[in-house]
C-alpha positions in Angstrom: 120.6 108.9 94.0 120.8 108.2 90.3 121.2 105.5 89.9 118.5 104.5 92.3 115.9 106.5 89.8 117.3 104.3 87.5 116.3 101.2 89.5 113.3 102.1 90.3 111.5 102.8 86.5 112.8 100.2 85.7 110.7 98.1 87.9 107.6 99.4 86.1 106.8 97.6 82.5 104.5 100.5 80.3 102.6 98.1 78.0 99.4 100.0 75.4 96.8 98.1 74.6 96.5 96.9 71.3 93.4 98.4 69.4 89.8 96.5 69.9 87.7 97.4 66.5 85.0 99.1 67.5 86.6 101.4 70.7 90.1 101.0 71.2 92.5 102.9 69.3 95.7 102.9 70.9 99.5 101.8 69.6 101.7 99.7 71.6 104.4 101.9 73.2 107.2 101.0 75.9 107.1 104.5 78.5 109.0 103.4 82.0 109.8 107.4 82.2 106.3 107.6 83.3 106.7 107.3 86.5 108.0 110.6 88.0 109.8 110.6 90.9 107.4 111.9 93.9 108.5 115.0 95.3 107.8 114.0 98.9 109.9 114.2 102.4 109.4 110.6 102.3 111.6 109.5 99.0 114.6 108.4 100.2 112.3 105.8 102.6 110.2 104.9 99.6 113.1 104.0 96.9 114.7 102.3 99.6 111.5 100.3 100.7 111.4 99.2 97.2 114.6 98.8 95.8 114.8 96.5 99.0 111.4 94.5 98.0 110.9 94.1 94.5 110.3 90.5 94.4 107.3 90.9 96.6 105.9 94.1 95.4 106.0 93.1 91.4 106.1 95.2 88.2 103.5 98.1 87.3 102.1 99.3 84.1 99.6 101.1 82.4 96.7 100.8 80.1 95.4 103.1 78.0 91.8 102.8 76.3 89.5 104.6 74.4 89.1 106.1 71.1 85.7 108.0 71.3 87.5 111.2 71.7 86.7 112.1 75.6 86.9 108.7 77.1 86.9 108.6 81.6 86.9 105.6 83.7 84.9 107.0 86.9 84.6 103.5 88.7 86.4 100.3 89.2 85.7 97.0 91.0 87.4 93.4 91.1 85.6 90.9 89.7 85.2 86.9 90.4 87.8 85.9 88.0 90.5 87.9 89.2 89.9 90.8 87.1 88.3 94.1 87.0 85.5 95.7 85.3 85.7 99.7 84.8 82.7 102.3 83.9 83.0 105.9 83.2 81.5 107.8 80.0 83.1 107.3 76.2 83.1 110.2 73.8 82.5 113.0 76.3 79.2 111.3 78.2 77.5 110.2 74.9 77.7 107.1 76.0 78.2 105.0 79.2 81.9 103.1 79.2 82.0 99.7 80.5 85.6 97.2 80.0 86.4 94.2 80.9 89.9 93.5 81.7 92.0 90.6 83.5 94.1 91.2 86.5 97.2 92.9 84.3 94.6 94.9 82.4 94.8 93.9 79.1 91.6 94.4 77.3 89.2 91.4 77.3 85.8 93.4 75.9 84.3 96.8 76.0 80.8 98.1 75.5 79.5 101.2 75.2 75.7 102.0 76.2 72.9 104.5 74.8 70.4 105.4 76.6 66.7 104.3 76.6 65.9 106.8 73.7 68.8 106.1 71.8 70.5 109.6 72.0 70.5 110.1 75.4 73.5 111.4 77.3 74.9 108.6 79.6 77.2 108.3 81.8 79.0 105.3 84.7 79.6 106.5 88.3 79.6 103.2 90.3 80.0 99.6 89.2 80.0 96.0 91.0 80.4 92.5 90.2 77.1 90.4 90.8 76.8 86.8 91.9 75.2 85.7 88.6 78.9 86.8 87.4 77.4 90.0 85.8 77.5 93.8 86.8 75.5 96.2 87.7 76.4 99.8 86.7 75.1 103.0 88.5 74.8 106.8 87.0 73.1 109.4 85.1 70.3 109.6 82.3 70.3 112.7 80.5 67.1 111.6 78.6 66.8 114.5 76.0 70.7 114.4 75.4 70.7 118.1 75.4 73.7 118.1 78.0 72.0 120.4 80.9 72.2 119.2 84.5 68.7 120.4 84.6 66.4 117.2 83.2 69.0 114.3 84.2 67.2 111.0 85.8 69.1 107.9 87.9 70.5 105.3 86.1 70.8 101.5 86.8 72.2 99.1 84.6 72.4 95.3 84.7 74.3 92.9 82.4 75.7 89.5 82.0 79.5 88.4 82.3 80.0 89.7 79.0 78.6 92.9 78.9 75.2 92.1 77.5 72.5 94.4 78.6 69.8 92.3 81.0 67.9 95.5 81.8 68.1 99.3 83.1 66.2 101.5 85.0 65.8 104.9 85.5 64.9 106.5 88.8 64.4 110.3 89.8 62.0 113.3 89.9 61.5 116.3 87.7 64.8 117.8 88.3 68.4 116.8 88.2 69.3 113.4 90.1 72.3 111.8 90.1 73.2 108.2 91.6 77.2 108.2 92.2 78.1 104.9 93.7 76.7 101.4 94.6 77.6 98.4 96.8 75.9 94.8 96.6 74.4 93.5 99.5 75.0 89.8 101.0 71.1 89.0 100.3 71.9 90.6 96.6 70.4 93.7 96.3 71.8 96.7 95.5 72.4 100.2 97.5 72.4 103.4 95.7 73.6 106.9 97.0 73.7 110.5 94.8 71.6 113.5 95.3 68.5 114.9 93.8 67.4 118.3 93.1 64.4 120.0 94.4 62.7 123.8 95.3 63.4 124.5 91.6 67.0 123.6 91.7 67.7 125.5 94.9 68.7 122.5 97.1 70.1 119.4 96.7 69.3 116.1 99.0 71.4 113.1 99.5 69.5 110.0 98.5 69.8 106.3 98.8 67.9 103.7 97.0 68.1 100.2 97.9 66.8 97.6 95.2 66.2 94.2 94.5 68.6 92.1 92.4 66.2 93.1 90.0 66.2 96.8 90.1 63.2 96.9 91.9 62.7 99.7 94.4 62.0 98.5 98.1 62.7 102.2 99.5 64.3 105.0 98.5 64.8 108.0 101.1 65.8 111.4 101.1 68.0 113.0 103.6 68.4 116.9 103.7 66.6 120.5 103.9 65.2 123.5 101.7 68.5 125.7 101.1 70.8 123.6 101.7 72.9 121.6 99.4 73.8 117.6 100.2 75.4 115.2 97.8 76.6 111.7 98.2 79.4 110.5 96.5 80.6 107.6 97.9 78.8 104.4 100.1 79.9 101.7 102.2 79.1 99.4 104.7 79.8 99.1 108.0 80.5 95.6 109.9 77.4 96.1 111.3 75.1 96.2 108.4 74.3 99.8 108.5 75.2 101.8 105.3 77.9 104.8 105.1 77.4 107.8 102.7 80.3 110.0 102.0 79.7 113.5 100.4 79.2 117.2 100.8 76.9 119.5 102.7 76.7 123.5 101.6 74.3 124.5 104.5 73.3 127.7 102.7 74.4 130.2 100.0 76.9 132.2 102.7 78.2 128.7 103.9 81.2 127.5 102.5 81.3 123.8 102.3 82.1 120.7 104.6 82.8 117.7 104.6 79.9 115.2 105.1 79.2 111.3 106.3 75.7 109.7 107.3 75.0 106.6 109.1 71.9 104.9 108.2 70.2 101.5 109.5 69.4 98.7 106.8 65.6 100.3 106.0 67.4 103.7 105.7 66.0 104.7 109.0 68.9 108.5 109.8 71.6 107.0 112.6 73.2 110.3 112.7 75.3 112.9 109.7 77.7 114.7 110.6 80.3 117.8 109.1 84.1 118.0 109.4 85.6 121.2 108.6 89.7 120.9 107.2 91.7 123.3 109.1 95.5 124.7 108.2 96.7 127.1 110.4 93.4 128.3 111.1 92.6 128.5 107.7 89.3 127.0 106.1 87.7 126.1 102.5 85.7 124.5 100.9 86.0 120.6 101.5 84.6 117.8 99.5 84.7 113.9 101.1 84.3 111.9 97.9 85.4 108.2 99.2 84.9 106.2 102.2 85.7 102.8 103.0 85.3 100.7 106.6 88.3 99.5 108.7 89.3 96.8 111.0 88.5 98.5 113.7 84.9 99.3 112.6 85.8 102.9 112.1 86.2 104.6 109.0 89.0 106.4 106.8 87.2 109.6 104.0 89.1 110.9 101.3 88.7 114.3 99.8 89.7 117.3 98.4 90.0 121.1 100.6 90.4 124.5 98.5 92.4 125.2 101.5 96.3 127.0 100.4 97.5 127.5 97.3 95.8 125.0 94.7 94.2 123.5 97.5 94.6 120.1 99.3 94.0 116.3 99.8 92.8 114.8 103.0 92.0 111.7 105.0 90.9 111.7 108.1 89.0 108.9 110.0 86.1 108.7 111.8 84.9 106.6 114.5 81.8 104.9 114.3 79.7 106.9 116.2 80.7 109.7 113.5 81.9 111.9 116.7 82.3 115.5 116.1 86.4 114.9 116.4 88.3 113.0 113.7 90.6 110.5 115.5 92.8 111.6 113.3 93.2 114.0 110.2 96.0 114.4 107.7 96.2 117.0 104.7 98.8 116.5 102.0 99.5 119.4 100.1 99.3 119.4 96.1 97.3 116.5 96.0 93.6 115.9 95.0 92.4 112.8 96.3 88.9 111.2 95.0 89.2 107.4 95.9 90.0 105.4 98.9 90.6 101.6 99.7 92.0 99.6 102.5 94.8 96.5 102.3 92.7 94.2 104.5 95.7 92.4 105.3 97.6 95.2 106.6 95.0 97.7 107.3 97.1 99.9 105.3 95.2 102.9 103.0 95.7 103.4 99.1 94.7 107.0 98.2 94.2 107.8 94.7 93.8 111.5 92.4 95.9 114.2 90.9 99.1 115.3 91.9 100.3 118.7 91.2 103.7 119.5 90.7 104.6 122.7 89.1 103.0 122.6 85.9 102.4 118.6 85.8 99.1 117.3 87.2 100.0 113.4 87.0 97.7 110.4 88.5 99.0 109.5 92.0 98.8 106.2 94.1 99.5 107.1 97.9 100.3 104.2 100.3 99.4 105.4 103.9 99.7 103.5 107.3 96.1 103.0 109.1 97.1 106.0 110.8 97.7 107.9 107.2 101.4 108.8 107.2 102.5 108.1 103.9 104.8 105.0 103.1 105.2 105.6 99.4 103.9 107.9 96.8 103.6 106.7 92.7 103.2 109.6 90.3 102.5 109.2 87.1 101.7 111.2 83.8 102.0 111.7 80.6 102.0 114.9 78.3 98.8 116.0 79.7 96.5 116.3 82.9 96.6 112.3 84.5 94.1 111.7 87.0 93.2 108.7 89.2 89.2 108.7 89.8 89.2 105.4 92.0 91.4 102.9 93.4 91.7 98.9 95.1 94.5 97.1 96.9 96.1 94.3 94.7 98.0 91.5 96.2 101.5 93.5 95.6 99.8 97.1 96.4 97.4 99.0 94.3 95.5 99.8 90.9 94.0 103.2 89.9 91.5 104.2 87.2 91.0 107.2 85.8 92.0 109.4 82.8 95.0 110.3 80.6 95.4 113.5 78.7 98.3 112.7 75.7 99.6 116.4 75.7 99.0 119.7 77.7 95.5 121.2 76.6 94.2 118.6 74.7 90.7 119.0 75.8 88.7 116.8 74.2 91.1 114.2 73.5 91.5 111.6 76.9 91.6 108.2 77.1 90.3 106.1 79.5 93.6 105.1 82.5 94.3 102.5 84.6 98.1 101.9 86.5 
């Protein structure tokens, strides 16, 4: 069993990414160790699987960027080159994050962002590639850069292939609004989802906001009631047209909360939203759907995170596409926090991304899963500190995560944006 440990880090080349002058500040630094093997009933299949493949499923790595002292990648998309453009905050959500790297990661630009009044707090939830070869970045204004979740606005930002700011928006009432993801239509305009605040703070709706290429609103609804709490998080759309939303519903103050999806038609007209409630031996908590993403059978696989157990757990369950009241099926994988899904198209495999905790460890982890979510092979991987994977895609020999890195336990204050 050693010596196939041995065998298997070495398959993964560490490589940090030399310093860029005005963000990067990272040394160079070979680390196969990294990878930790995963403490899972399925091991021996996994070591096996790729001991047995390693021509066709290729070397891994990480990348490690940042500088600004708190540095997160919340988002990642591929982009028309082959690459992949990340957004997330830099120097504890001073500043919105946006990199530019090719399809091994290395660096090619960075940017950070302020906001319209120069010290506003910003920060990157959602990014895509745009057919002019730009991107357009989604998140949160805190205008007064104060820091308080109170007086934060919706944020849209558009620039060319090279990071150049075109334009931004901002969007929102008088309260705290927050857009967390964005996908591109086919006619070019762009689909928002988050939540907004209203009844003096008391309740939260799920929005979505679809614009023009040009950030122009052409509607932007509300879904949700007075004392009850909704969030989006995630959006996608179905093979239909109509557009998913992914998030969380706390129906009151005594209601714990579930698990949510809504269906909505192309002018945003409600289809239907429905809960799901995780379950372990008739146990319930708190459950938080934070990704979604379509497959081939025009259903739909949700990723999340349950309080349920000790430390709480990841889940995936999918959905068919009348959002039915009964998961066709539903997994939960203990010590795991899960916050992104994707699916191989190919395959029709699933790539779930987060935290793994083992023991005192909480290292990034890549989970492969068959479409009906049992788990083929499980990567770990940490450094000194708390790793975390925030959002993951399929690559052509399995998958790439972003997220954060933590160089030693406690270092709060001191992360670097992640991608493996």
């Amino acid at each position: 069993m050693k010596a196939n440990l041995a065998q298997q880090t070495r398959i993964f080349v560490f490589l940090r990414q030399l310093a860029y002058p005005h963000i990067c500040n990272v040394e160079e630094e070979l680390r196969p160790q990294l990878i930790l093997s995963p403490m899972v009933k399925h091991l021996y299949i996994f070591l096996f699987a790729l001991l047995s493949c390693v021509q066709s499923y290729g070397q891994g790595w990480e990348r490690i960027y940042g500088g600004g002292g708190q540095d997160v990648a919340r988002a990642i998309s591929k982009t028309r080159d082959g690459g992949y453009i990340l957004t997330g905050y830099y120097n504890g959500n001073i500043r919105l994050y946006l990199l530019k790297v090719d399809a091994d990661g290395k660096l090619q630009w960075s940017k950070t962002f302020a906001g319209p009044q120069g010290n506003s707090r910003l920060e990157g939830y959602g990014v895509v590639a745009t057919p002019d070869n730009g991107y357009a970045i989604v998140g949160y204004v805190d205008p007064d850069g104060i820091g308080t979740t109170f007086n934060r606005d919706i944020y849209l930002l558009k620039t060319d292939e090279f990071g150049n700011k075109e334009w931004d928006k901002t969007f929102g009432g008088n309260l705290a609004d927050e857009a967390r993801a964005i996908t591109l239509l086919s006619d070019g305009c762009f689909v928002i989802t988050g939540f907004q605040s209203f009844d003096n703070g008391n309740s939260e709706n799920v929005f979505i906001l679809k614009t023009d290429s040009q950030g122009n609103t052409l509607w932007f609804n509300n879904y949700g009631a007075t004392g009850a709490r909704k969030k989006g998080l995630a959006i996608t759309q179905a093979q239909n047209g109509d557009l998913l939303v992914a998030g969380e519903l706390k129906a009151s103050n005594f209601n714990s909360k579930d698990a949510y999806v809504l269906r909505v038609g192309l002018s945003g007209n409600l289809i239907k939203e429905q809960t799901y409630e995780m379950e372990d031996m008739g146990v319930t908590g708190d459950d938080e759907a934070r990704s979604i993403v379509s497959t081939d059978d025009g259903s739909f696989a949700v990723a999340g995170f349950s309080t349920i157990g000790p430390g709480g757990q990841g889940f995936v369950f999918k959905v068919d596409a009348t959002l039915s009241s009964n998961p066709v099926w539903a997994n939960l994988y203990p010590t795991s926090d899960f916050y992104g899904i994707t699916r191989d198209k190919s395959t029709g495999n699933l790539y779930a991304s987060g935290i793994k905790t083992i023991g005192p460890l909480a290292d990034l982890n890549i989970v492969k899963m068959d479409p009906v979510g049992q788990i083929l092979w499980e990567a770990i991987v940490g450094r000194g500190g708390v790793d975390a994977g925030y959002a993951v895609l399929p690559t052509r020999d399995g998958a790439i995560s972003a997220g954060f890195t933590e160089p030693t336990v406690g270092s709060f204050g001191d992360s670097y944006a992640y991608l493996v």
